[in-house]
C-alpha positions in Angstrom: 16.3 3.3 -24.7 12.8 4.3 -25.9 10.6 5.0 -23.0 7.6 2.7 -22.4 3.7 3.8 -23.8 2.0 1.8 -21.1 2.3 1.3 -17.2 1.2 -1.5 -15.7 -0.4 -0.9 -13.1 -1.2 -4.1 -10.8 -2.6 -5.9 -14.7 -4.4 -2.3 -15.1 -2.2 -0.9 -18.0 -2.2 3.2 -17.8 -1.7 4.3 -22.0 1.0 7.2 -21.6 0.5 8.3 -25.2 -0.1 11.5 -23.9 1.0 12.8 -20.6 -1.3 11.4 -17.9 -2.6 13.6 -14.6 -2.0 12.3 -11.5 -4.4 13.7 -8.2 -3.5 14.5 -5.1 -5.5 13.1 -2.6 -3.7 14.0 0.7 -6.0 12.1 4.0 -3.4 13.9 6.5 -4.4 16.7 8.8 -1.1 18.3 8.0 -0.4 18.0 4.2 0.7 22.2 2.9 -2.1 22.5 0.5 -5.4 21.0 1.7 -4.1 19.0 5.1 -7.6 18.0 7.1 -9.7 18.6 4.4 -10.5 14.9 3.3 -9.9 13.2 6.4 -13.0 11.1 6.2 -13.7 8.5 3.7 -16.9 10.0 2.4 -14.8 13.5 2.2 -12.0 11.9 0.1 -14.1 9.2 -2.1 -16.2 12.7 -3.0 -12.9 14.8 -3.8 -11.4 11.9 -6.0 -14.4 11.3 -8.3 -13.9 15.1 -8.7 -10.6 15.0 -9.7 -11.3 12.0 -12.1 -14.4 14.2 -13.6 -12.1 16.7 -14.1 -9.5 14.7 -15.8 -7.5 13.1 -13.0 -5.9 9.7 -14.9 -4.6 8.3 -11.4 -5.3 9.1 -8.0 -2.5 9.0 -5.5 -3.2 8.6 -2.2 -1.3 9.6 1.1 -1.7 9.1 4.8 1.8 10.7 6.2 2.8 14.5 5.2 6.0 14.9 3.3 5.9 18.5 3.5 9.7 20.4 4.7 9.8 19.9 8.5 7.0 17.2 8.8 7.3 15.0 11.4 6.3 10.9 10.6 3.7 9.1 11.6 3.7 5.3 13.1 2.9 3.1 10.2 -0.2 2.1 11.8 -1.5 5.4 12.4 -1.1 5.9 8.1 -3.1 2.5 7.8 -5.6 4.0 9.1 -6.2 7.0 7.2 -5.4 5.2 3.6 -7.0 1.9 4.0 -10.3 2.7 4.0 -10.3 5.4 1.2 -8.2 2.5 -0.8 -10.9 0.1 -0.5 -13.5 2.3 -1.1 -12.1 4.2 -4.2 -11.5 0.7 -5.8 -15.3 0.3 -5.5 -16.4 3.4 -6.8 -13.8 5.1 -9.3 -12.7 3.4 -12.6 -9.0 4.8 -12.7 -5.6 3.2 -11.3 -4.8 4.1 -7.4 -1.6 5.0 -6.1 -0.1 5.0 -2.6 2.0 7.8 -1.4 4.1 5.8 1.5 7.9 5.2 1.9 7.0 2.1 4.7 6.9 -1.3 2.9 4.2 -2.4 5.6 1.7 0.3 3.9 3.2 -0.7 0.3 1.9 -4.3 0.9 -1.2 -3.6 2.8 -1.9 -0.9 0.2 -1.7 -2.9 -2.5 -4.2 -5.6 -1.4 -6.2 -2.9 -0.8 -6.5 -1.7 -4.2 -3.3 0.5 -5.2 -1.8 -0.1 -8.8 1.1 2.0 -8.1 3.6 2.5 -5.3 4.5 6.3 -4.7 7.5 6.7 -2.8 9.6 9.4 -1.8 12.4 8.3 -0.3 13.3 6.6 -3.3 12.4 2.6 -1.9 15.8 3.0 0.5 13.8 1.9 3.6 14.8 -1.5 5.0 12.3 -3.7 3.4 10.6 -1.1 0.9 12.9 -2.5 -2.3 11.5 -5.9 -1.7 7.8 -5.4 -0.8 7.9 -3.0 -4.1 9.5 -5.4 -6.2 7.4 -8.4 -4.8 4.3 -6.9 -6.1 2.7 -6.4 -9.3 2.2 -2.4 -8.6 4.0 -0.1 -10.9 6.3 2.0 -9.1 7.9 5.7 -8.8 10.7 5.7 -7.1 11.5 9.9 -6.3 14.7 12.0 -5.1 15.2 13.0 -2.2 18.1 14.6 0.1 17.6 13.9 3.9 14.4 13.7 5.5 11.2 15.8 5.3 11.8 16.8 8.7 15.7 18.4 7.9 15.9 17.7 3.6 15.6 22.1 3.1 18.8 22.8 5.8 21.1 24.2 3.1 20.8 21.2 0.6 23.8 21.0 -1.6 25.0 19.6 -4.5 27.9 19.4 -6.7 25.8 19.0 -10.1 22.2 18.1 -8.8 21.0 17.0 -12.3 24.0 14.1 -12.7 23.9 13.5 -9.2 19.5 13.2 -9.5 19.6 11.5 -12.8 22.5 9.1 -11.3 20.7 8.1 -8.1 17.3 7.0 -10.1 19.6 5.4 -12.5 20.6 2.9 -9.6 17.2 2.7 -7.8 15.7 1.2 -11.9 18.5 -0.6 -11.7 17.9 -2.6 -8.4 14.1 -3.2 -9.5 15.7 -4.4 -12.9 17.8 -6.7 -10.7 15.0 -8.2 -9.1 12.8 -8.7 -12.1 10.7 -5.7 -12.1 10.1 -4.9 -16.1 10.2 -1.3 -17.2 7.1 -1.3 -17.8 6.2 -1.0 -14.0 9.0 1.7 -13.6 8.4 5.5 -13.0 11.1 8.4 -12.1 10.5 11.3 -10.3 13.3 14.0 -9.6 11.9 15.1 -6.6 11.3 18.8 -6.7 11.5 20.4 -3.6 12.6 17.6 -1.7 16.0 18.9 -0.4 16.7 21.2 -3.6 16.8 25.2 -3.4 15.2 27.3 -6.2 17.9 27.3 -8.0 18.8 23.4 -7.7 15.0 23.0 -8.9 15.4 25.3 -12.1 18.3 23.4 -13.0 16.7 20.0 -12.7 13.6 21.2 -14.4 15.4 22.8 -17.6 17.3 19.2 -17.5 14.3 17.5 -17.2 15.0 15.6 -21.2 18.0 14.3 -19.7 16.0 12.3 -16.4 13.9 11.7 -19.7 16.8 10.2 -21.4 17.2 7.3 -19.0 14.2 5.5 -20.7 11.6 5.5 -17.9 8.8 7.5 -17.9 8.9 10.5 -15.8 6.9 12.2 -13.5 7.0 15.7 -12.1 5.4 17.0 -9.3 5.6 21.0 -8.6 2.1 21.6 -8.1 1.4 24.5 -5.7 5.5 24.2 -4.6 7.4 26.8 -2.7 9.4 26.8 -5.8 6.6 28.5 -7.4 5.7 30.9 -4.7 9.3 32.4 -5.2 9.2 32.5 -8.5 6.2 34.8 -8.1 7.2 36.8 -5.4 6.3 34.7 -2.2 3.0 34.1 -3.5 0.7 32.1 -0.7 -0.5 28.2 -1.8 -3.8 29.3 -2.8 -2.3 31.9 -5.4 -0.1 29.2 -7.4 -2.8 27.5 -9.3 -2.1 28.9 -12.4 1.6 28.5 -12.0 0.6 25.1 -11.4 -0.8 24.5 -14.7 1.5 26.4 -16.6 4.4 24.1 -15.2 2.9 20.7 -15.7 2.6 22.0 -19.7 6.2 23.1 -19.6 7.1 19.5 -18.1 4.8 17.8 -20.6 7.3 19.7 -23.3 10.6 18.7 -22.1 8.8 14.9 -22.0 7.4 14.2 -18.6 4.7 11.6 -18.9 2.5 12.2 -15.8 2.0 15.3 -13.7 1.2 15.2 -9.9 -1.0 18.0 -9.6 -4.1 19.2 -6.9 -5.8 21.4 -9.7 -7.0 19.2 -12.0 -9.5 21.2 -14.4 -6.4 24.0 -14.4 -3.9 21.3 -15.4 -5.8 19.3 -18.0 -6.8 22.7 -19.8 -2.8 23.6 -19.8 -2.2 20.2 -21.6 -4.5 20.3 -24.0 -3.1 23.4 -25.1 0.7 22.0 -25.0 -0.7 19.0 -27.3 -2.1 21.3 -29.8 0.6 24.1 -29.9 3.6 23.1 -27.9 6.7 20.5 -28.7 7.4 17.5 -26.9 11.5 16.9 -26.5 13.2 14.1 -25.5 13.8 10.7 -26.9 11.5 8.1 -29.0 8.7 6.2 -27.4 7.4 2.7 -28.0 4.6 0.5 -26.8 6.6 -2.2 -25.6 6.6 -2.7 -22.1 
């Protein structure tokens, strides 16, 4: 089926006629790329408006790491490191929020704090997390994910991870479906990285118009990756920006519809070149919801 133009976001409907930037806004003090740097609310509020300067569409916010071998945090302790930089980015920035949380307890608080969108990594399979997703009016990713953060890179295998990816979202939009979420509040994300080896990550990537396929809009996320870092050689965080960019464009081509990214500038340069030169594949889009 064609893949919805707009998202709703909480009534705040994001246009996805072009492929939208998503900023990473990690209030952890152990996150791989910039853990402790925006720990304070002043620190973080800052940071975003930067991003959204820059050409951040969404800002997705996250109090818990999900890097490999992170351990998790009470869901208190995340309340109260995103709360506050919810309530005050929904004061000062004009752009949709999104919460980065797998515990329905943070979906729901989030929410009434200000987030549009529900990030979630363990794909809403937390007791609860279907329900407090579905029960509000946030749009919401639902991602892939084999094991845990703590154990999901011990020798992750798969038979054929892109039918096994593709099948697993398949069911997750189907149990919002079933509850009355509309497509319109629906967004897929394959999870790269998230209990995948290089090579399982190439394969979903190059597959990417088949995830596409499903008709729900798509988001990747490789910023700054380990995936990336191989691919060059073992090339540290900091030297992965312009891979960075340079994938978000490639998923923009094979159809992806927002890209979770930390370099902003670097990433909205690298799709306005893939809009002018490149070719989008995958199927039709509409503006229905």
């Amino acid at each position: 089926m064609p893949v919805s133009l707009t998202l709703d976001c909480s009534g705040r409907r994001l246009r996805l006629d072009r492929p939208r930037i998503m900023g990473v806004l990690n209030v952890t003090p152990d996150s791989f790329s910039d853990g402790g740097r925006f720990l304070e609310p002043e620190a973080a509020v800052a940071h975003a408006r930067a991003m959204v300067e820059a050409g951040a569409d969404i800002i997705d916010v996250g109090g818990e790491s999900t890097r490999p071998g992170s351990e998790p945090v009470p869901f208190e302790e995340e309340l109260r490191r995103v709360i506050p930089v919810l309530t005050a980015l929904r004061a000062a920035l004009p752009v949709p929020l999104s919460i980065d949380t797998s515990k329905p307890e943070v979906m729901r608080a989030a929410v009434a704090a200000g987030a549009g969108l529900i990030n979630d990594v363990n794909g809403l399979r937390a007791p609860g997390a279907l329900a407090a997703a579905a029960d509000s009016a946030a749009a919401i990713c639902v991602m892939h994910m084999r094991g845990t953060p703590r154990s999901m890179q011990r020798e992750p295998r798969y038979d054929d991870v892109l039918r096994e990816v593709c099948g697993f979202l398949a069911e997750r939009a189907s149990a919002l479906r079933g509850l009355g979420v509309p497509a319109d509040r629906i967004v897929l994300d394959p999870g790269f990285g998230f209990g995948k080896t290089l090579e399982h990550n190439v394969a979903l990537f190059r597959g990417l118009a088949e995830l596409v396929s499903l008709g729900y809009p798509v988001l990747v996320g490789v910023s700054r990756k380990s995936m990336l870092g191989a691919i060059l050689g073992d090339r540290p965080v900091e030297g992965r920006v312009t891979a960075s960019a340079v994938a978000a464009a490639l998923a923009a081509g094979y159809g992806a519809r927002i890209v979770r990214v930390h370099d902003v500038a670097a990433t909205a340069d690298a799709l306005a070149v893939q809009r002018a030169l490149g070719r989008t594949v995958g199927p039709p889009t509409t503006g229905e919801g």
